[in-house]
C-alpha positions in Angstrom: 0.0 0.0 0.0 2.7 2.3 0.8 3.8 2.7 -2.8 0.4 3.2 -3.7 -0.3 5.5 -1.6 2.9 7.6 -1.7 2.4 7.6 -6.1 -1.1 9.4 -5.3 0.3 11.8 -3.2 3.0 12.6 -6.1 -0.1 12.9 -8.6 -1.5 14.8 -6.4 1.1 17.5 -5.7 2.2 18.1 -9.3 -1.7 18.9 -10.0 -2.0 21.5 -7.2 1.6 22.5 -8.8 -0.1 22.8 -12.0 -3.2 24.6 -10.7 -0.8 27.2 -9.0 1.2 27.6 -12.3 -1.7 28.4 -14.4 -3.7 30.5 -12.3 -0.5 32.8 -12.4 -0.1 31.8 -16.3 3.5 30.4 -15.5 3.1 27.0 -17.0 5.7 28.4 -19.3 8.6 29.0 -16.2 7.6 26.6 -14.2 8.2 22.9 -13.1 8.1 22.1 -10.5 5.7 19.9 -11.1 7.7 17.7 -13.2 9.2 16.2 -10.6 6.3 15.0 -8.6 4.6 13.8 -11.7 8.2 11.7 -12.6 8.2 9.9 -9.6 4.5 9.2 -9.5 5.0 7.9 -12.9 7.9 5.7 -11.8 6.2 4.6 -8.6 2.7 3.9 -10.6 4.7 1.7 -13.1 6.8 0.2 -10.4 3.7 -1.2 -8.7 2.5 -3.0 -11.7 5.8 -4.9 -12.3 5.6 -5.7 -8.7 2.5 -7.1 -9.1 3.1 -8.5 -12.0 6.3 -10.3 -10.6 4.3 -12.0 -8.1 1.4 -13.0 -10.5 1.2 -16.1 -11.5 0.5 -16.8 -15.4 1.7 -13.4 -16.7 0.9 -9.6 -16.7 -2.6 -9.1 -14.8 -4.7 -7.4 -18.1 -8.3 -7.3 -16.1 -10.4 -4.3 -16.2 -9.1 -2.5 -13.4 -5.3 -3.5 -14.0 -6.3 -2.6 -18.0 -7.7 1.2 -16.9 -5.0 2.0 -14.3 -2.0 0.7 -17.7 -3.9 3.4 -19.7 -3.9 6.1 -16.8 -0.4 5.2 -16.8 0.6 5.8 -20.5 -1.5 8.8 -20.4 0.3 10.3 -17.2 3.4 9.3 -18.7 2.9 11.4 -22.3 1.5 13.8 -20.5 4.7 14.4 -18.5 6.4 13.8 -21.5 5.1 16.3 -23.2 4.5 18.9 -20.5 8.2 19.3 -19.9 8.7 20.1 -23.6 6.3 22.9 -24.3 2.9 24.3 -22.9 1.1 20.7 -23.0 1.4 20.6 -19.2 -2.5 21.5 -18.5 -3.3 18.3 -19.7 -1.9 17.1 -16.4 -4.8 18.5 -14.4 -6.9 15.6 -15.1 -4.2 12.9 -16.6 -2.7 13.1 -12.9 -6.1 12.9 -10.6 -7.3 10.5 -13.1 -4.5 8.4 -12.5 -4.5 8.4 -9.1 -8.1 7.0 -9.0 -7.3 4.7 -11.2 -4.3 3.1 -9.6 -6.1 3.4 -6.2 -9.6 1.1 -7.8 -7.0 -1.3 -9.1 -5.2 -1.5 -5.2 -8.4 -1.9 -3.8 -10.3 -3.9 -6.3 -7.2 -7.0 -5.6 -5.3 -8.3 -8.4 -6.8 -11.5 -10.4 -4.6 -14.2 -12.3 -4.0 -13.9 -15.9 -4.0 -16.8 -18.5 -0.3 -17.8 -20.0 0.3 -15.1 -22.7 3.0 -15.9 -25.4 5.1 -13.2 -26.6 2.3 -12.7 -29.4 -0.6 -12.0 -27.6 1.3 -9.9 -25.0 2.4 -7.9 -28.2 -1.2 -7.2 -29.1 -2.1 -6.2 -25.5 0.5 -3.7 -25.1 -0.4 -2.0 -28.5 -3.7 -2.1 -27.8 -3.2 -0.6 -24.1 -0.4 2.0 -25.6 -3.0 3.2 -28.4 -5.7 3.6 -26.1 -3.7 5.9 -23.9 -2.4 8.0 -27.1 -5.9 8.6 -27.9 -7.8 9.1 -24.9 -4.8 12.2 -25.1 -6.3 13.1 -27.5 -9.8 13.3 -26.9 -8.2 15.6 -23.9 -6.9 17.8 -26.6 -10.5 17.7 -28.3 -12.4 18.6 -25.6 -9.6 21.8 -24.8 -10.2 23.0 -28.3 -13.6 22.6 -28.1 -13.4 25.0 -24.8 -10.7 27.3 -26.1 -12.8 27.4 -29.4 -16.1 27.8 -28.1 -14.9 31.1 -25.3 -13.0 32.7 -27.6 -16.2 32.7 -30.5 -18.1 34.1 -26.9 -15.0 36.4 -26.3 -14.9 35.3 -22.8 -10.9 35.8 -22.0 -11.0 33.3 -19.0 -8.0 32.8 -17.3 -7.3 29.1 -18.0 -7.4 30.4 -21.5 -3.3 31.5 -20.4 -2.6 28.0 -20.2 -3.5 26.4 -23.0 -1.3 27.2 -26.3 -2.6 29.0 -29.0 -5.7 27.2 -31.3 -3.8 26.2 -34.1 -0.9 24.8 -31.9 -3.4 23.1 -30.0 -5.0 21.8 -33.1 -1.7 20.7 -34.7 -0.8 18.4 -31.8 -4.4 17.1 -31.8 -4.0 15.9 -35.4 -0.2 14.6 -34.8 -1.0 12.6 -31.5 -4.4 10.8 -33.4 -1.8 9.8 -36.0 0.4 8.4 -33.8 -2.2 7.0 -31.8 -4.0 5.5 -35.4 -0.8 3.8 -36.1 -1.1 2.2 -33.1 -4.6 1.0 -33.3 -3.7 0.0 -37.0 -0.9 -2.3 -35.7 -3.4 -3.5 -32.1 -5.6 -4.7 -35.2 -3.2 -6.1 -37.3 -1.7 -7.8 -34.3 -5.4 -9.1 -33.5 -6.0 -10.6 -36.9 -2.9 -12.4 -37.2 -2.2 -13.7 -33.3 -5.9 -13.5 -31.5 -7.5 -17.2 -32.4 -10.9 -16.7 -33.1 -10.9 -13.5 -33.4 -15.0 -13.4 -34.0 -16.0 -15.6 -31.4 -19.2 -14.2 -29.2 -17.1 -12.7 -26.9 -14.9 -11.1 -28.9 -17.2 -9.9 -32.0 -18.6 -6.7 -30.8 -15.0 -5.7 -29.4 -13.9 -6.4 -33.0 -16.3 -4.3 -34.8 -16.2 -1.2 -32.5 -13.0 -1.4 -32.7 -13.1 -1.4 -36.8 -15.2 0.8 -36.3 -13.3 3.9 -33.9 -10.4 2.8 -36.7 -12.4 4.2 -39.5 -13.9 6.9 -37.6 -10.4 8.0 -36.7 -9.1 7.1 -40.2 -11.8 9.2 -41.6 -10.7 12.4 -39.5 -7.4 12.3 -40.5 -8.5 12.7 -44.3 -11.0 14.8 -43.6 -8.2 17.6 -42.1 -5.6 16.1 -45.3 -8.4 16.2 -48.1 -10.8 18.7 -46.6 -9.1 21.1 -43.8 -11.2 19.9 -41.2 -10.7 21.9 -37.9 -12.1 23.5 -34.5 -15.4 21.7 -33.7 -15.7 19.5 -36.2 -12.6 17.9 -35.7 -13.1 17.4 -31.6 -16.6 16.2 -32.2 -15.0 12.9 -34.7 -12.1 12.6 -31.8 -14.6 12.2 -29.1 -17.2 10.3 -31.2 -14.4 7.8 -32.0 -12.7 7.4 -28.7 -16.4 6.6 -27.2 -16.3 3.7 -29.8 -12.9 2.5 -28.6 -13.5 2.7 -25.0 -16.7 0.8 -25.6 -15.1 -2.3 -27.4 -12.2 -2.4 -25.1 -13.3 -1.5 -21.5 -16.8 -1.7 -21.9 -17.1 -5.7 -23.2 -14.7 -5.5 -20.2 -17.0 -4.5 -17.8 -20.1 -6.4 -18.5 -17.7 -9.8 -19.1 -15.8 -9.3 -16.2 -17.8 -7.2 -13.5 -21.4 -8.2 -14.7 -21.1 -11.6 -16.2 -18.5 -12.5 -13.9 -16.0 -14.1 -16.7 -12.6 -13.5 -16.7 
């Protein structure tokens, strides 16, 4: 617990840190948030290798061990990122986030995984690593939604300050979907040629969302290549194609694991 516990109070300092910084627009100057948010990083992954050191049958990949990986990865970029330019609001709900997260997988115990072979661990990772690329960027949606929508309403709000500029903000929208699309075309490629059975009853509908969130997300990046498609438009198809993906992944999840009680 003590690792646990010590990683949420690390997620939460560099928040408050963050919350400081941006009320006195000084995201730019400082960080010394970076440092809390390092070591909760460190500590966050640290727990899950201990945990997965004393699992039995591999890496635990359950819902609430699957949800606290993709807090990780999301905290992680978001660190990442925040120490090399002005992406560091993103922090102030990557980092509480995380913390929830990683304290409902303490709570909620750890179960044991089936035997994995190198394959199928390959495809979970991806899939886990893509997920946490994209919920960034349904972050990044829903800030240029915000900034978007105050500054057609001219309302100069303070947290305005902290985010960068539109078209910054919409330029590392479009860059992180592409990374994260890459992703979720190898998680798919991975699925097809390693997953036996791939369209088996409980694994069809987390196939076809996921086909589906692939060409939602495919779609948007042509749109902005073919048509210039910006501002709303372009959060609304981020957010309507993460719902997609967090539906085939964590919400056949849920009612397989929490409601229909099968691991």
């Amino acid at each position: 617990m003590t690792i646990v516990l010590i990683a949420v109070l690390c997620y939460l300092a560099a928040t408050a840190l963050l919350v400081r910084a941006a009320a006195q627009s000084a995201l730019d100057t400082r960080r010394g948030w970076l440092w809390p948010a390092l070591a909760a990083v460190v500590l966050h992954g640290g727990y899950h290798l201990l945990v997965a050191w004393r699992t039995v049958g591999g890496p635990d990949m359950h819902f609430y061990s699957a949800l606290s990986l993709v807090s990780l990865g999301m905290a992680a970029l978001t660190t990442l990122a925040g120490a090399r330019g002005r992406m560091a609001a993103l922090g102030v709900v990557a980092f509480p986030l995380s913390a929830v997260l990683l304290l409902a997988y303490h709570q909620h115990g750890h179960l044991p995984s089936a035997g994995l072979d190198w394959r199928l661990q390959l495809h979970a990772w991806l899939a886990l690593l893509a997920y946490a690329t994209l919920a960034i960027a349904a972050l990044l949606a829903v800030m240029l939604w915000a900034q978007e929508r105050a500054l057609r309403r001219r309302q100069f709000h303070v947290w305005l300050r902290a985010l960068p500029p539109l078209t910054e903000l919409e330029d590392l929208l479009f860059r992180t979907i592409a990374v994260g699309f890459a992703l979720l075309t190898a998680t798919l490629l991975t699925g097809v040629l390693f997953v036996e059975n791939l369209l088996a009853q409980h694994l069809v509908h987390k196939t076809v969302l996921s086909v589906l969130s692939w060409l939602a997300f495919g779609a948007l990046l042509v749109g902005r290549w073919r048509y210039g498609w910006r501002g709303s438009k372009a959060a609304g198809w981020t957010l309507f194609a993460m719902a997609l993906l967090l539906m085939a992944f964590f919400g056949s999840k849920f009612v397989l694991e929490l409601v229909l009680r099968r691991a």
